[in-house]
Backbone bond lengths (Angstrom), bond angles and torsions (degrees), N, CA, C in turn:
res aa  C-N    CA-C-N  psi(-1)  N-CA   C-N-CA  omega(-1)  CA-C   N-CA-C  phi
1 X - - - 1.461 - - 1.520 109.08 -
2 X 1.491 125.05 126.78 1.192 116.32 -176.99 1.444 89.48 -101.76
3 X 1.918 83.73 166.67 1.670 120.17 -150.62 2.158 86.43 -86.24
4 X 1.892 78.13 157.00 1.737 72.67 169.59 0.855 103.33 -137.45
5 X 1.637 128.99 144.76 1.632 126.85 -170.29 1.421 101.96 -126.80
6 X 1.400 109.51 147.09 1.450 133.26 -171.85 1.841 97.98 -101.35
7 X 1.499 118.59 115.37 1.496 89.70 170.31 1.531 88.43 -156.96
8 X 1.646 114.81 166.45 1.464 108.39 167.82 1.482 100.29 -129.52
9 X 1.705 117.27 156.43 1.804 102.59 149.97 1.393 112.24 -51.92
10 X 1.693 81.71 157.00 1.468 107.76 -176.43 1.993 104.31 -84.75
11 X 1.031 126.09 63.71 1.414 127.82 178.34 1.536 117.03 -50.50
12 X 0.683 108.08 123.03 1.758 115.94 168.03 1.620 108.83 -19.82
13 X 1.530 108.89 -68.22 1.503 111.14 173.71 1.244 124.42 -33.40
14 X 1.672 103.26 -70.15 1.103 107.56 168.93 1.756 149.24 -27.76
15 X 1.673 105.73 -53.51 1.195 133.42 146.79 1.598 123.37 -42.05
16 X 1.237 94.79 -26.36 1.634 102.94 -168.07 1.973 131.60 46.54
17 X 1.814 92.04 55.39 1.245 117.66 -173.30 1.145 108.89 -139.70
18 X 1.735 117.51 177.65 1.388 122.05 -163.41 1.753 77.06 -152.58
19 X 1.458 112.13 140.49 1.404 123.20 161.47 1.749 130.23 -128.22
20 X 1.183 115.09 107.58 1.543 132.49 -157.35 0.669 82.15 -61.06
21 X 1.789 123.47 136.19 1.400 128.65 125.47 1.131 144.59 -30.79
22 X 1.284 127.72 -12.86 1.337 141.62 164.92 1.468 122.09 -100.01
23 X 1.579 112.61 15.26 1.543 104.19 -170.77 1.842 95.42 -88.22
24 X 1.513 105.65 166.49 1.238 142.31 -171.25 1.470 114.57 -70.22
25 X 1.704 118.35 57.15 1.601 103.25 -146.65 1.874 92.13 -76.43
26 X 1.418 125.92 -13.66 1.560 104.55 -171.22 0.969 104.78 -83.80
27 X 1.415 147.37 -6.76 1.508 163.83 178.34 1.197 106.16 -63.89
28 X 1.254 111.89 -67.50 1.835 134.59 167.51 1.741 101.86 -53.38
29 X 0.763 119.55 -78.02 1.207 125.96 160.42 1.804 122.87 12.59
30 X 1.475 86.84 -102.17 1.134 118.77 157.00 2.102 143.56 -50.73
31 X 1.322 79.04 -20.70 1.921 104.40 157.62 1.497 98.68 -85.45
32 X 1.510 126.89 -25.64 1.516 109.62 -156.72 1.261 103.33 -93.86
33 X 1.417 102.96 -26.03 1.671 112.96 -176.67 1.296 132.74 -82.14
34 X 1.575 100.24 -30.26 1.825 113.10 142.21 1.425 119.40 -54.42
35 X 0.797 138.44 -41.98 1.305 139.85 162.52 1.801 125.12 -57.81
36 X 1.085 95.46 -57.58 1.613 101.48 173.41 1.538 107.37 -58.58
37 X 1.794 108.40 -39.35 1.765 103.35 179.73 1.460 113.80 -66.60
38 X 1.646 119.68 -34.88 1.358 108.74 -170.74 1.606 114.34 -67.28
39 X 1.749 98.15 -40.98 1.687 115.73 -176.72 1.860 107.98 -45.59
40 X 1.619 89.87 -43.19 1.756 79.84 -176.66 1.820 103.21 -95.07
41 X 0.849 124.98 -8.34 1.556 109.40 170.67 1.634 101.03 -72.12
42 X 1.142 138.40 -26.91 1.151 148.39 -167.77 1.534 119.08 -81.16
43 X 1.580 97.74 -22.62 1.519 117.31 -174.60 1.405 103.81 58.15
44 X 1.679 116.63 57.60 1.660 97.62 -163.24 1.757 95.62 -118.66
45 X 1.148 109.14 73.33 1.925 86.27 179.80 1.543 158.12 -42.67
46 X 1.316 85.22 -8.80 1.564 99.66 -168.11 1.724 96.93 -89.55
47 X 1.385 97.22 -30.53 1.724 118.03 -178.19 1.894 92.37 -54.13
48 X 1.471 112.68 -61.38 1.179 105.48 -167.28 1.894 121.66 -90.08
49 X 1.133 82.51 0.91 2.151 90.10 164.77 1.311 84.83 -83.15
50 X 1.230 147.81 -40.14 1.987 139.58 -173.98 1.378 91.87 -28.41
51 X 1.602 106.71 -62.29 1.677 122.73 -152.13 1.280 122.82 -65.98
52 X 1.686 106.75 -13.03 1.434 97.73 177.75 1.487 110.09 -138.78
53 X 1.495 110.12 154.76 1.555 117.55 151.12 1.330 111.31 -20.44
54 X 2.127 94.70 146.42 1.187 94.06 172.22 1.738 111.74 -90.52
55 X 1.274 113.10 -0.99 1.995 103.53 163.01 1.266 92.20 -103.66
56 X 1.430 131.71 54.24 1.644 110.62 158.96 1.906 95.24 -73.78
57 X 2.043 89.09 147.68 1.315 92.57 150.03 1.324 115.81 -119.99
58 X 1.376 110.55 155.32 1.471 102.04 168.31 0.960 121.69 -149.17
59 X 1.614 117.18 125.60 1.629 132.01 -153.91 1.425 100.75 -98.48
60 X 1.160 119.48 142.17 1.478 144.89 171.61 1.388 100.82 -104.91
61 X 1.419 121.79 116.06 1.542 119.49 133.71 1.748 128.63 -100.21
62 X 0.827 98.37 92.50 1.589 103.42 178.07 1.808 130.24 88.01
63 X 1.734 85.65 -21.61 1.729 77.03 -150.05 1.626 93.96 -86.68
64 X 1.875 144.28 -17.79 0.885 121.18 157.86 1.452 106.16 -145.09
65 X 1.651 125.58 79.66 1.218 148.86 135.15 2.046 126.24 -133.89
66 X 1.781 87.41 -9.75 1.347 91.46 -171.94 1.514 122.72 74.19
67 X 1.289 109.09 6.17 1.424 137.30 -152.36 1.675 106.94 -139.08
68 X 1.904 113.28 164.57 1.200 134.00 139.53 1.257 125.64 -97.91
69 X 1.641 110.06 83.18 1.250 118.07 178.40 1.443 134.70 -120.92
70 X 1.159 132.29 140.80 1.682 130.92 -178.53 1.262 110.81 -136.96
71 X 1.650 96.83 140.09 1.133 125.06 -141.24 1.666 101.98 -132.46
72 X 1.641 107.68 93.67 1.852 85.50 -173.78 1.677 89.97 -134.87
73 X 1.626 88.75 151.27 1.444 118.46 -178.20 1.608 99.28 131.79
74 X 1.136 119.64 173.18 1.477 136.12 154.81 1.964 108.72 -65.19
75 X 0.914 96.79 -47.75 1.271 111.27 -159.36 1.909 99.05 -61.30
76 X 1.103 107.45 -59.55 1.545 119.93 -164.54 1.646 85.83 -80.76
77 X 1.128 150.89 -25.88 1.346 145.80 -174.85 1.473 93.09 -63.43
78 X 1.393 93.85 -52.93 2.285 102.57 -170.97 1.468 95.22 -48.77
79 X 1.666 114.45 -59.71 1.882 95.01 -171.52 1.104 122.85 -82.87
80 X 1.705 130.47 12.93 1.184 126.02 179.61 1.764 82.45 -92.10
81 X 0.632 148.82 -69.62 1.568 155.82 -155.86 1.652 108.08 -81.24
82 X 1.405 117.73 15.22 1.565 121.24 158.19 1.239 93.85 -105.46
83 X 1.209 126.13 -47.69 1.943 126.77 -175.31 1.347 128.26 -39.97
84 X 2.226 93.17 -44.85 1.436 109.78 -156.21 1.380 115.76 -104.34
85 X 1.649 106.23 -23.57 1.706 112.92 -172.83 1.911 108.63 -53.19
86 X 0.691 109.25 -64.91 1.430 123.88 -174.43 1.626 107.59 -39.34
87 X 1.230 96.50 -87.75 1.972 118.45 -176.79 1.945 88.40 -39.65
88 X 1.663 127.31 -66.81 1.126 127.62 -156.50 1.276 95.53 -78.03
89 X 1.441 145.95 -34.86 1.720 123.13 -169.58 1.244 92.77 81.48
90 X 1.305 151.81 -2.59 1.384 119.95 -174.71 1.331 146.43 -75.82
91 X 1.493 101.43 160.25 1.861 94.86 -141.43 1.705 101.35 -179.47
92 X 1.643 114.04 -157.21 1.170 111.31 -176.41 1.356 145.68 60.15
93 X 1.467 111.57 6.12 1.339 146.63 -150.94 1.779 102.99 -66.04
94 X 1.134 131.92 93.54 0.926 128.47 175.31 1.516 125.27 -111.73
95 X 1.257 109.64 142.30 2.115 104.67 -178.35 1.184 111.13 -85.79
96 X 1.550 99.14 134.87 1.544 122.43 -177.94 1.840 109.45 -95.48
97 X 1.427 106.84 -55.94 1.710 108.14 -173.98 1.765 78.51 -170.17
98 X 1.366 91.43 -175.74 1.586 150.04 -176.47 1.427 144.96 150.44
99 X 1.255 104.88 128.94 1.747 134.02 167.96 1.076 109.29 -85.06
100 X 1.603 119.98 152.25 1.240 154.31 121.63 1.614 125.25 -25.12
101 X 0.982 141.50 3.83 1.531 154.31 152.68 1.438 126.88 23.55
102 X 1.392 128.71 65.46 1.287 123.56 -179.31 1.129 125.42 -91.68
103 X 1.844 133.54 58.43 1.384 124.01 170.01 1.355 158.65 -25.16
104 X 1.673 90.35 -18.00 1.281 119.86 -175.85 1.473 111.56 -164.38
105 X 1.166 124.20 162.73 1.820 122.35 -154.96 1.140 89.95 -101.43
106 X 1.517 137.19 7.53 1.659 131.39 170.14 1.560 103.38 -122.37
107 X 1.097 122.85 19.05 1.542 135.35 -160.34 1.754 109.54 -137.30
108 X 1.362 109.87 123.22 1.655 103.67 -173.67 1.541 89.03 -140.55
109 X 1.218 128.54 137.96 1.949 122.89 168.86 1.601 95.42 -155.44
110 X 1.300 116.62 137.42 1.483 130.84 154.15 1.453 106.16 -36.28
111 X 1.668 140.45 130.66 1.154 101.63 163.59 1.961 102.34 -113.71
112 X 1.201 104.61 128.45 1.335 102.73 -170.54 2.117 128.22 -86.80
113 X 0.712 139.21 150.23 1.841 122.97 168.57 1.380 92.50 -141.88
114 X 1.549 118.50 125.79 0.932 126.33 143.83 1.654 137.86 -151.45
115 X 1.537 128.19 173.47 1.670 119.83 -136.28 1.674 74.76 -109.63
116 X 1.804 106.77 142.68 1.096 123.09 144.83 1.701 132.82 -138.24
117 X 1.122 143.16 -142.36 1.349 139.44 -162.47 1.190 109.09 173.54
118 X 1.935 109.89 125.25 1.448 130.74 157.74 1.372 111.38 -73.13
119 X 1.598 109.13 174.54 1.542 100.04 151.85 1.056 114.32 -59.41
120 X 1.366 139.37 -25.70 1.090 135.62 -138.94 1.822 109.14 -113.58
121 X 1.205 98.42 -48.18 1.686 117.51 167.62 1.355 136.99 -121.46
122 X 1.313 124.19 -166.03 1.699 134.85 172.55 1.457 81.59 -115.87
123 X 1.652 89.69 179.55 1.487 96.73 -167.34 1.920 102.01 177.30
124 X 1.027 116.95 122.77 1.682 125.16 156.86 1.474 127.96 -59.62
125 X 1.152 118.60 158.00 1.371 123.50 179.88 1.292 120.60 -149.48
126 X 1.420 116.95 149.26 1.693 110.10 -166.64 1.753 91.83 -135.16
127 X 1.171 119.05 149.24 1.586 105.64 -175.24 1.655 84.70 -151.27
128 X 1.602 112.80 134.46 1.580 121.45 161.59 1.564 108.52 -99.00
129 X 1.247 108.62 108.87 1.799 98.47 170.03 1.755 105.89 -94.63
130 X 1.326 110.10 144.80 1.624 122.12 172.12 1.281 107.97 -116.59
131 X 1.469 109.36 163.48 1.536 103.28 -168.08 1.812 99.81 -106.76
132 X 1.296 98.27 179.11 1.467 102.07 -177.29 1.373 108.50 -141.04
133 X 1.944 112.68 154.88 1.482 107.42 166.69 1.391 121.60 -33.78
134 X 1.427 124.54 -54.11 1.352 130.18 -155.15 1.553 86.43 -74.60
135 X 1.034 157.58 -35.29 1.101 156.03 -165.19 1.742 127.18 114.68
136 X 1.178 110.61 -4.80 1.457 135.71 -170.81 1.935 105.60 -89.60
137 X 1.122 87.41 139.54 1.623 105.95 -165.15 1.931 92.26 -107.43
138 X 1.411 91.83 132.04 1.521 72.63 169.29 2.238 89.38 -157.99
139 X 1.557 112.66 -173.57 1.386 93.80 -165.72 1.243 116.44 -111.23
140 X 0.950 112.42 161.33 1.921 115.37 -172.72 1.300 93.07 -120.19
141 X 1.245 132.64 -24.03 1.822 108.42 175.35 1.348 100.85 -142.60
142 X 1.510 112.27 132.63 1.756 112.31 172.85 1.575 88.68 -138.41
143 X 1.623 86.54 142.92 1.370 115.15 177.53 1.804 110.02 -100.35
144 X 1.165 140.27 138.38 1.426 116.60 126.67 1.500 131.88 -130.34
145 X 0.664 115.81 117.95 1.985 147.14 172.83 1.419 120.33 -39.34
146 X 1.532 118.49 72.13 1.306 99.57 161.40 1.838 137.20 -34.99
147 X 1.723 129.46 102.20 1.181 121.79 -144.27 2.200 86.94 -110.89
148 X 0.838 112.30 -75.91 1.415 123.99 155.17 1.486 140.29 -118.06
149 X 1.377 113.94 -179.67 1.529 128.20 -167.89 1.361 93.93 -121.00
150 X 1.309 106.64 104.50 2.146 121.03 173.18 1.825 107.53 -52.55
151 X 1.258 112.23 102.33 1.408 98.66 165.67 1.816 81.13 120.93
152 X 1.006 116.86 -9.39 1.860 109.18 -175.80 1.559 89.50 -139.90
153 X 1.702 118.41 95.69 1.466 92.62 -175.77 2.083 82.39 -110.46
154 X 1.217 93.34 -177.60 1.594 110.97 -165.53 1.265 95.61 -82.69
155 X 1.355 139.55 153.84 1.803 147.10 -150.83 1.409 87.33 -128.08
156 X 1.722 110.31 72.00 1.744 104.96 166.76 1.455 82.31 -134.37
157 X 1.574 99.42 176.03 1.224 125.36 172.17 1.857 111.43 47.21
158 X 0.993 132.16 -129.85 1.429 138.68 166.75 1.250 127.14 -41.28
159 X 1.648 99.64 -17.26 1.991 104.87 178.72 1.709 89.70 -101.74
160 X 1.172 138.10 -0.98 1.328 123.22 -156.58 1.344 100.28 -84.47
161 X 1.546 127.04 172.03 1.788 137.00 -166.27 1.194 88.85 -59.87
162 X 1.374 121.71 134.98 1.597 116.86 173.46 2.034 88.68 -124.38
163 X 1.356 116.59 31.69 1.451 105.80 176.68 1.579 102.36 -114.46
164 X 1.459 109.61 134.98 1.753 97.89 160.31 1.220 116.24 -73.47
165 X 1.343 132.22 160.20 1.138 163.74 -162.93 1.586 110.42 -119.73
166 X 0.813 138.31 -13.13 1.714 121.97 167.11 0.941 134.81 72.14
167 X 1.349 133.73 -5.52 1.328 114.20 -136.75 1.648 123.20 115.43
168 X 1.195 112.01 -40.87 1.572 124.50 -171.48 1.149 118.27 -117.22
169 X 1.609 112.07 26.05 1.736 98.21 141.12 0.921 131.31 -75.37
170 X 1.109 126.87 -44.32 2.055 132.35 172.73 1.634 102.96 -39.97
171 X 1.034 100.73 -38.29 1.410 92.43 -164.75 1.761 120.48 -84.77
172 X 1.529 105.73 -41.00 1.714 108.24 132.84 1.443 134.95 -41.98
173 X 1.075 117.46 -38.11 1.503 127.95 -161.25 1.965 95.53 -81.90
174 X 1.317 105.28 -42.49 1.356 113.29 158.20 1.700 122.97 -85.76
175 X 1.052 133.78 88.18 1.390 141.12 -121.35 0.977 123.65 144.59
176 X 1.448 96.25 -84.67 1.627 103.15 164.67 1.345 122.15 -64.89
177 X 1.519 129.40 -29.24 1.529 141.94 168.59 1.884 123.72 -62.64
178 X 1.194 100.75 -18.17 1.292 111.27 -172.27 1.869 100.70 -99.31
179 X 0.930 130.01 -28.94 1.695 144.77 153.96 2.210 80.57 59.42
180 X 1.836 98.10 61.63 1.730 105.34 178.46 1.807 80.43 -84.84
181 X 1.385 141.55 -58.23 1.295 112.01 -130.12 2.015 95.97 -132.38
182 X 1.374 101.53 32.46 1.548 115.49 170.78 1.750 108.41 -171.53
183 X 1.208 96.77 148.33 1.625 108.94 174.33 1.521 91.75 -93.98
184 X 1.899 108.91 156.24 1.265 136.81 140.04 1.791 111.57 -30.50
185 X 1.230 109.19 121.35 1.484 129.11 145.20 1.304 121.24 -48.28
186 X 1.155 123.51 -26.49 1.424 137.03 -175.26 1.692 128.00 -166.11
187 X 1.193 121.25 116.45 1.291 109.96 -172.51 2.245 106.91 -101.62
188 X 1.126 86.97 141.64 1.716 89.23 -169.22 1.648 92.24 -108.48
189 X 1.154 108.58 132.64 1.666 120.17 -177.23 1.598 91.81 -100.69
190 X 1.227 113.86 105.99 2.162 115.50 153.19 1.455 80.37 104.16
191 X 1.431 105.87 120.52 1.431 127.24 136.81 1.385 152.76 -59.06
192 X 1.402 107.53 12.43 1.184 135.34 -170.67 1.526 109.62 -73.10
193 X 1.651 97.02 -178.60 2.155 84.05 -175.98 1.633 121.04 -56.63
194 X 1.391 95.32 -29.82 1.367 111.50 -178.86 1.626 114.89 -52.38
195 X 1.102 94.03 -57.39 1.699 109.89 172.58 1.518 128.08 -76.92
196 X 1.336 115.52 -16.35 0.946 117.67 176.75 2.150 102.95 -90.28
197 X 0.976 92.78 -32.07 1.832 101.18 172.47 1.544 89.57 -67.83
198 X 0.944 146.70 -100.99 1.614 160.48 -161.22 1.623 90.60 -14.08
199 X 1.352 98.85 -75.03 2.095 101.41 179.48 1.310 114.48 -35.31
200 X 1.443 111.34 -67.19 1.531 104.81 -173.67 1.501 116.59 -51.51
201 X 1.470 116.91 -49.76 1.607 114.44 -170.30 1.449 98.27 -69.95
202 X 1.017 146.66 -63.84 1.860 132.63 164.53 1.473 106.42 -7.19
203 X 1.602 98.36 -85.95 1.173 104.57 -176.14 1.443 140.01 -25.30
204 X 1.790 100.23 -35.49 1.676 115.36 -178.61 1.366 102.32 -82.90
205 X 1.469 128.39 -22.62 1.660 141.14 -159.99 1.988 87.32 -94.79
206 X 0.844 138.50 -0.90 1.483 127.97 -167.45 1.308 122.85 67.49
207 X 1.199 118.56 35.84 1.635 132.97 -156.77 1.733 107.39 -124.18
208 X 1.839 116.12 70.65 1.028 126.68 -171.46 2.043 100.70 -36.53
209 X 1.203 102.71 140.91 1.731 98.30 174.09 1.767 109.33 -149.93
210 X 1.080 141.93 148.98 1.342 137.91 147.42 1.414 117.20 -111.13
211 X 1.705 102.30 143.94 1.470 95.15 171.23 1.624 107.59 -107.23
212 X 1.419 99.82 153.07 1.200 109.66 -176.11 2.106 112.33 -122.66
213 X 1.175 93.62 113.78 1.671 100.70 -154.47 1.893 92.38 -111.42
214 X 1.595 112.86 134.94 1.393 121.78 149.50 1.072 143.24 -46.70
215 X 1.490 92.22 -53.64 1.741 105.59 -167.76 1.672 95.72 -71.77
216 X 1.578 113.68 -178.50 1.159 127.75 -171.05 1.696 105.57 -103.65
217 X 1.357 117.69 -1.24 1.660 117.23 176.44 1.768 98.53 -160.37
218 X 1.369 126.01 144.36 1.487 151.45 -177.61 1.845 80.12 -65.09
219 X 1.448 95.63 129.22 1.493 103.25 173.15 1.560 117.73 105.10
220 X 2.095 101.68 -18.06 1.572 62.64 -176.50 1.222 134.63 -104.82
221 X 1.627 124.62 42.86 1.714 158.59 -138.99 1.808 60.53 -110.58
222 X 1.045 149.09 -53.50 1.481 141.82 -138.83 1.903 88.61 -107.30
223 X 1.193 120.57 -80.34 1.090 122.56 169.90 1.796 125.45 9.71
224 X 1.604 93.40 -74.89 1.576 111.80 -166.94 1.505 110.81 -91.03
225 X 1.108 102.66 34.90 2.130 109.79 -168.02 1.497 85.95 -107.60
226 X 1.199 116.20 -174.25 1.342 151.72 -177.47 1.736 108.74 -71.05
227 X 0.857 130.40 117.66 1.450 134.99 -170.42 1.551 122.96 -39.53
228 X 1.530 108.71 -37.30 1.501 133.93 178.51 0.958 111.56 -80.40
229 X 1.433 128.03 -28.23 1.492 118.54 179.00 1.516 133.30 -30.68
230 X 1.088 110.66 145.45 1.594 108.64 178.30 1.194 105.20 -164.88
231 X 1.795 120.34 158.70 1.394 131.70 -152.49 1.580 92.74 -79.17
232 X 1.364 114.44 127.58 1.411 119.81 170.74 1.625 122.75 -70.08
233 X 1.280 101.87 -13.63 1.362 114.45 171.84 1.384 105.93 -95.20
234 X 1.545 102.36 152.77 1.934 110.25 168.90 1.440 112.16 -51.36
235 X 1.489 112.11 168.81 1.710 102.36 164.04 1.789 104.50 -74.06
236 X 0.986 135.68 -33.56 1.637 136.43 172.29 1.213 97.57 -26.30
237 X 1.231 127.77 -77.02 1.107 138.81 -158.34 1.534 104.64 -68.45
238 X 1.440 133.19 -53.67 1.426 151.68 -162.84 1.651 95.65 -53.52
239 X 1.002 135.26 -24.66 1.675 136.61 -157.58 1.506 107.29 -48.38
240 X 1.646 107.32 144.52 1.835 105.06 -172.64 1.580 72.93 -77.73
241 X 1.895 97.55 176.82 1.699 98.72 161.33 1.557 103.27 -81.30
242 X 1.391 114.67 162.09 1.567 138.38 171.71 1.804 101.11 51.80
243 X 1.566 111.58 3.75 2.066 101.00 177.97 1.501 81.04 -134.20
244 X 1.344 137.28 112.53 1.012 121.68 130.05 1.474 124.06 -101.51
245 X 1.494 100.88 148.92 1.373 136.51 141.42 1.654 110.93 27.53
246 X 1.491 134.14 72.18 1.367 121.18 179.18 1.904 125.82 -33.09
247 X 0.975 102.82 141.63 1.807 96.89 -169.54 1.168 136.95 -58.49
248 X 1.356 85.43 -5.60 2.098 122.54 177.06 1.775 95.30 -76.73
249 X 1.163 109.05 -13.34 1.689 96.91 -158.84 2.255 94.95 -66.11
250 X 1.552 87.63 173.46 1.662 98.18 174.24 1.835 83.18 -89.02
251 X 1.797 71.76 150.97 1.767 89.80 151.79 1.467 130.98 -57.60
252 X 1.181 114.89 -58.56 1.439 129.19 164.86 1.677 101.21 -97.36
253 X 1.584 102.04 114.42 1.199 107.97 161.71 1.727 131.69 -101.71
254 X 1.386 102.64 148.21 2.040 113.42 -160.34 1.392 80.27 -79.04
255 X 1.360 80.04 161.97 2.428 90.78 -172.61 1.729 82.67 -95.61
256 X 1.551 134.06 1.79 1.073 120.09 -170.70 1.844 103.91 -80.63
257 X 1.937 95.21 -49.56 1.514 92.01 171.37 1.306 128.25 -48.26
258 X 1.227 105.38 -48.81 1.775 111.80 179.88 1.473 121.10 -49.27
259 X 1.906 109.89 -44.24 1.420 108.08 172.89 1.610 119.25 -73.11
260 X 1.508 81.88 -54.18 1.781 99.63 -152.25 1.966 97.09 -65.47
261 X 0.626 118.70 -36.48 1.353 143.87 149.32 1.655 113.95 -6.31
262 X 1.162 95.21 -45.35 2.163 128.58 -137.73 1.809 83.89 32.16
263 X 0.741 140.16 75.89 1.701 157.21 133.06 1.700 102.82 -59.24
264 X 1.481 129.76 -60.23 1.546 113.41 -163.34 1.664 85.97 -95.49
265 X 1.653 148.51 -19.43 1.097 107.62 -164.11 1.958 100.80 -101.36
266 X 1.354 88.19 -11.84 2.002 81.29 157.14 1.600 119.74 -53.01
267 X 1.129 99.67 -51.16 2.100 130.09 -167.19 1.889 73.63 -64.07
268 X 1.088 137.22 -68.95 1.477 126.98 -172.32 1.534 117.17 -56.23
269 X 1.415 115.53 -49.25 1.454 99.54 -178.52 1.369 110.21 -70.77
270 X 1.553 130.82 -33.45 1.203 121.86 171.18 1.695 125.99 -73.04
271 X 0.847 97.45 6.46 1.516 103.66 167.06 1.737 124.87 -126.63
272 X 1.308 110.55 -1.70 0.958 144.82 140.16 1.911 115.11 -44.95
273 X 1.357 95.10 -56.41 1.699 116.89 179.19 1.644 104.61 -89.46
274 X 0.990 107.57 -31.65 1.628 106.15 177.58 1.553 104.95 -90.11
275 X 1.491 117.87 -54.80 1.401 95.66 -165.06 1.615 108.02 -101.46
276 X 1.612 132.27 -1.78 1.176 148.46 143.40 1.155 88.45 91.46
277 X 1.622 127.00 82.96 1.040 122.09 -152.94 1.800 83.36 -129.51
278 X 1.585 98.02 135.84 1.990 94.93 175.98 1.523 121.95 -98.46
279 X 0.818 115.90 154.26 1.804 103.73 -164.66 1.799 98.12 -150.41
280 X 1.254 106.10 155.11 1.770 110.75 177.31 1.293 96.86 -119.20
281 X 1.081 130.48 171.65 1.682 134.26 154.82 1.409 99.71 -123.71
282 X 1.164 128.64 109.64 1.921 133.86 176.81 1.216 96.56 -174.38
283 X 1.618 102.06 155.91 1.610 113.79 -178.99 1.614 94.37 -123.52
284 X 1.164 120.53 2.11 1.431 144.47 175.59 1.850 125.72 -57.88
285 X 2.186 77.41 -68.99 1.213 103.87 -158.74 2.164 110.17 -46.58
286 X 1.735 103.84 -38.62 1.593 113.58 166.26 1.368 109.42 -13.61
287 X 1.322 74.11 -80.48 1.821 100.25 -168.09 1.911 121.64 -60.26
288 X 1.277 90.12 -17.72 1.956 80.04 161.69 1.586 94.40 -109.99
289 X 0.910 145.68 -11.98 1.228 127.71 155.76 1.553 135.22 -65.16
290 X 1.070 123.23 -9.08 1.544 142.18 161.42 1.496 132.48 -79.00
291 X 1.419 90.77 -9.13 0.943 90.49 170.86 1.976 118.85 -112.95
292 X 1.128 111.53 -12.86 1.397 127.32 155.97 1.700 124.67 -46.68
293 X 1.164 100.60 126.58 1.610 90.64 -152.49 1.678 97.64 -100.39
294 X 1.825 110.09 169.40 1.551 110.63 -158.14 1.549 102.45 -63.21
């Protein structure tokens, strides 16, 4: 049974405040984030319910539930952060930037980003501060962002193959495609953007994977939809990994451009070649694989 939450923006009115255009938001900012760093180096919770609204929410992706989870109230913040401090270590909280943020002409929030660290990982942070009668800013929505895994960093830029090859990639590249004298680390069900993003970032992490796709060509999860369709997400968000999206692209993109286009099965063979990603096309292959024992 999913959960149901009651919540409104935090409107200026509402709050019963007014916020100058000229106030000092990295000042504010930056007092809040000293504070939030000592509270959690301190492991002190009550220190860090100070810091926020009582409808803060605050969403976790990955970096300490292992999960997509949100967590709103004071109350459920306290047991998400009695569960996690310990097992996660979290901490390290350092300031990146902040703006002044007006989304709307009845709407004013700090907008905050800043870097922290598990035992286990790095990690991003997004923090909304609102203001208050008494004058105290504190946050109604914190994010944190699983960013990496310490000890597994991603093979771009300075970690990437810095050896030539000669001659003998084809012949690796076929090798590695035939998977005669090792299984997949991971098998990815549907070739779709979803899956085709999942492969590549594995792939860059050292995380052997194959995808295993139905349809008879990459694209056609987009193809066989409804004519109108279009990506419900922005293009910001829409980006392949390591190819994004030329700057010409629409915001909301038609699943017609992407297919009809061959837009996603270009974005596949070239990432295919970039992130050397292996893929089957069978609706078969499941079913003799199930039956192969561990």
């Amino acid at each position: 049974m999913s959960s149901q939450y009651t919540s409104s923006l935090p409107t200026l009115d509402k709050l019963g405040v007014t916020v100058s255009a000229d106030l000092d938001a990295v000042s504010i900012a930056k007092e809040w984030i000293s504070s939030f760093a000592q509270f959690v180096a301190a492991r002190d919770i009550p220190g860090i319910l100070s810091l926020i609204d009582e409808q803060t929410w605050w969403r976790d992706l990955f970096a300490l539930t292992w999960d997509l989870r949100t967590f709103h109230g004071k109350d459920k913040v306290r047991r998400f952060l009695e569960d996690c401090f310990e097992e996660t270590r979290f901490g390290g909280i350092e300031f990146l930037m902040a703006m002044l943020d007006r989304p709307y002409p009845d709407i004013a929030w700090i907008l905050i980003q800043f870097n922290f660290e598990t035992a286990v990982a790095t990690g991003r942070g997004i923090a909304r501060l609102i203001p208050s009668k008494e004058g105290v800013w504190r946050a109604v929505t914190i994010s944190t962002n699983l960013e990496g895994l310490k000890g597994h960093p991603e093979r771009v830029g300075a970690l990437r193959n810095h050896l030539p090859s000669h001659g003998k990639w084809l012949e690796s590249r076929r090798q590695e495609k035939q998977y005669a004298d090792h299984d997949p680390e991971v098998i990815i069900i549907g070739g779709g953007q979803s899956g085709l993003d999942l492969a590549a970032r594995l792939k860059h992490y050292g995380v052997d994977n194959l995808i295993i796709e139905r349809e008879p060509r990459i694209g056609d999860q987009w193809r066989n939809r409804y004519e109108a369709l279009c990506l419900h997400d922005t293009v910001w968000s829409d980006h392949m990994p390591y190819i994004p999206f030329p700057e010409s692209w629409p915001v909301f993109t038609p699943a017609q451009k992407v297919c009809f286009a061959s837009i996603l099965p270009d974005v596949f063979q070239r990432t295919s070649t970039d992130a050397v990603l292996d893929y089957t096309i069978s609706s078969s292959l499941i079913g003799l694989n199930s039956t192969r024992k561990p």
